[in-house]
KOLTOR-637686 format. One line per 10 residues: number of its first residue (from 1); their letters; for each residue x, y, z of C-alpha. Coordinates in steps of 0.02 Angstrom, whole numbers, padded with zeros to 5 digits. Layout:
NUM	A	X,Y,Z | ...
This chain:
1	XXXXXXXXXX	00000,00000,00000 | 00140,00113,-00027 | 00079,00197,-00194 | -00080,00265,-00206 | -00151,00257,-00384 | -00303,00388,-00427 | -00425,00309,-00556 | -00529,00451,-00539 | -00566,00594,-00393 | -00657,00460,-00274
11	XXXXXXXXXX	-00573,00313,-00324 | -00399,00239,-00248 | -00311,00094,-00273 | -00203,00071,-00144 | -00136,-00104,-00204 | -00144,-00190,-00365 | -00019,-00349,-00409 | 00001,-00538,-00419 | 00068,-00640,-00294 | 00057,-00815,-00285
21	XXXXXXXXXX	-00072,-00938,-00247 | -00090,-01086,-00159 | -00131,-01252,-00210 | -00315,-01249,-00137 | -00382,-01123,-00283 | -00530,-01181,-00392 | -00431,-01085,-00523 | -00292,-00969,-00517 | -00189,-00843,-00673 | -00026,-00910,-00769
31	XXXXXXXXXX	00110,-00938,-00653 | -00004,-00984,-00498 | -00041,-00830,-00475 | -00184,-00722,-00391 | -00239,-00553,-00435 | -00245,-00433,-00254 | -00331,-00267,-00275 | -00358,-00167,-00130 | -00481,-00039,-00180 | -00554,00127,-00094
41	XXXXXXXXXX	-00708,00226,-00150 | -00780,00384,-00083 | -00961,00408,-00118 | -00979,00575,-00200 | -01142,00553,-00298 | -01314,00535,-00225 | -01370,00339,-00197 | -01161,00287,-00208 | -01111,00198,-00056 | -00932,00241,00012
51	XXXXXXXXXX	-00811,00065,00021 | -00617,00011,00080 | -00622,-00176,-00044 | -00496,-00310,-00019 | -00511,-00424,-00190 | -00423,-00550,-00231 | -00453,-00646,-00394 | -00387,-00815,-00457 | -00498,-00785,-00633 | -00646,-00693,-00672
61	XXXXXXXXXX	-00731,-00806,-00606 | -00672,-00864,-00454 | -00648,-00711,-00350 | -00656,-00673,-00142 | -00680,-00500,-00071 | -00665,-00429,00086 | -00764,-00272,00120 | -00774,-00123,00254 | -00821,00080,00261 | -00671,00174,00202
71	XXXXXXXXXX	-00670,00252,00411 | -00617,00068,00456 | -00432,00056,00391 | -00385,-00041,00551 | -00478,-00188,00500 | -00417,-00211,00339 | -00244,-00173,00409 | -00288,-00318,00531 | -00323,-00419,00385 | -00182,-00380,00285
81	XXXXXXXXXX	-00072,-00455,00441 | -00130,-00622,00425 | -00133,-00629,00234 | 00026,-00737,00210 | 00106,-00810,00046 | 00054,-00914,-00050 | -00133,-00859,-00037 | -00226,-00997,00038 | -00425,-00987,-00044 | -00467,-01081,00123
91	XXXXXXXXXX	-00386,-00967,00236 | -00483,-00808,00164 | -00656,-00898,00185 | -00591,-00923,00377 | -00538,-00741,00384 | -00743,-00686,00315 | -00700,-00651,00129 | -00864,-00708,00037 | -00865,-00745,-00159 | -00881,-00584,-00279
101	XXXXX	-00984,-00575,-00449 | -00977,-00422,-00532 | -00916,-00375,-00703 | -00850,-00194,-00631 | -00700,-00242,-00556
């Protein structure tokens, strides 16, 4: 999280690589790989809900996501700590990431 990236004047990306995966993925990118996107919006427009997302994506279909307000950084700094290498899929279900389905991300 050491670059901030500005898609646009409410969104941040505050992390966006591959690292690798481990064996328990359904599915997973060349290389064992997994996609990890930590993502930060700030509702601006009327009906927008403000959001501090932790995604992490083995395909387009196969993706987890961790989810708080954006005024809850200690959380998803507390679950950053016990992310470790490779990614275990099993691990984030244990840590409360539910599966994600949306063609936006």
């Amino acid at each position: 999280m050491h670059n901030l990236i500005r898609k646009q004047p409410r969104d941040f990306i505050w992390l966006d690589e591959f690292q690798t995966a481990d064996k328990d993925w359904p599915k997973h990118y060349p290389g064992n790989q997994v996609w990890v996107n930590i993502h930060e919006y700030k509702a601006t427009l009327a009906g927008d809900a403000s959001y501090l997302r932790l995604l992490i994506s083995g395909d387009h279909n196969c993706n987890l996501v961790w989810q708080t307000t954006p005024d809850a950084p200690h959380d998803l700094q507390r679950i950053t700590r016990q992310l470790s290498t490779p990614i275990s899929f099993i691990a984030l279900q244990a840590l409360g990431f539910k599966y994600f389905d949306c063609d936006d991300y």
